[in-house]
C-alpha positions in Angstrom: -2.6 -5.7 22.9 -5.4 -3.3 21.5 -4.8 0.1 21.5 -6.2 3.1 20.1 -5.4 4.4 16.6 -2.4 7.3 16.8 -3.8 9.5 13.8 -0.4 11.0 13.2 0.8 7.7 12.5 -2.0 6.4 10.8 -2.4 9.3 8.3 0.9 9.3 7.1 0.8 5.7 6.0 -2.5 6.9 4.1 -1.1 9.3 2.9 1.8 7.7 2.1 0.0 4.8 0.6 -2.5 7.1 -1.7 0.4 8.8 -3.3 1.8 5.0 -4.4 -1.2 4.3 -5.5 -1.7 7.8 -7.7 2.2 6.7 -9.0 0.5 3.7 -9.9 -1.9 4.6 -11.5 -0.6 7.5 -13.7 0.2 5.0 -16.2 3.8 3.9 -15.2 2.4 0.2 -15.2 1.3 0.3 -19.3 4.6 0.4 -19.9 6.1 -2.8 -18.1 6.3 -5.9 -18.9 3.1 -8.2 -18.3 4.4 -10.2 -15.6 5.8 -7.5 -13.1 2.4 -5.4 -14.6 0.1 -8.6 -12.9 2.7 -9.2 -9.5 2.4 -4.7 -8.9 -1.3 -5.0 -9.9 -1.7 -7.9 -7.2 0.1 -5.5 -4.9 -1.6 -2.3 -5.5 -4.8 -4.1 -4.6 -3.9 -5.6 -1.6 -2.8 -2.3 -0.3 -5.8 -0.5 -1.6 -8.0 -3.4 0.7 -5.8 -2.9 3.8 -6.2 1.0 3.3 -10.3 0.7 3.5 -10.1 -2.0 5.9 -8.1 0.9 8.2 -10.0 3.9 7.3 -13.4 2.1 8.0 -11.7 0.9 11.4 -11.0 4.6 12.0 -14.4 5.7 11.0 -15.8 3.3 13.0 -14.2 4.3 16.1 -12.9 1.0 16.6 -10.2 -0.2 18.9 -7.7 -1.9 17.2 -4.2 -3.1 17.1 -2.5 -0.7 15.2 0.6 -2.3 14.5 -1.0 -5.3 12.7 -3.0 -2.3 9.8 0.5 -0.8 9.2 2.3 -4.0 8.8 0.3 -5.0 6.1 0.3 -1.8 4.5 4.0 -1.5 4.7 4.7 -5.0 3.1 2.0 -4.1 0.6 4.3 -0.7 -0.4 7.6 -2.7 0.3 6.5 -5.6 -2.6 5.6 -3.0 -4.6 9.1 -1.5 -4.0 10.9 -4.6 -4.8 8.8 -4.8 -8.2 9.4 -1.3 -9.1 13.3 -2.0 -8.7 13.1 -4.9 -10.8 11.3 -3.2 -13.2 14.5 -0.6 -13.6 16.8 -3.3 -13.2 14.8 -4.9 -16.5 15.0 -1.7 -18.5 18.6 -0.4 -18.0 
């Protein structure tokens, strides 16, 4: 079902998705080990693609389905998550 983009909605997972991505990128990742450096790198750009991929929809006026942008995004923040955790887990 298409529906039209609910901006409240939509720009809090921007937003919410900008400020993992400015975590990421403030150097927390130097530090980690290579392997969970390449598996949050892989995640960080998959979010980043499924952010444009929504803001051009949006600037585009397109109709979309909603749902199936903020799915992605969320399973792009939640691996990143589940990486971060590990990360700790490694370090303590």
């Amino acid at each position: 079902m298409e529906t039209n983009h609910r901006p409240e909605k939509i720009e809090g997972i921007l937003s919410e998705a900008d400020e993992l991505l400015d975590q990421l990128n403030s150097g927390l990742i130097e530090d980690m080990d290579e392997t969970l450096r390449t598996q949050i790198e892989i995640h960080a750009d998959e979010l980043k693609k499924q952010r444009l991929v929504l803001q051009e929809s949006i600037e585009k006026g397109e109709r979309a389905d909603a749902g199936s942008f903020s799915e992605g995004i969320h399973k792009a923040i939640d691996d990143i998550v589940t990486a971060m955790k590990a990360l700790t887990r490694y370090l303590t």
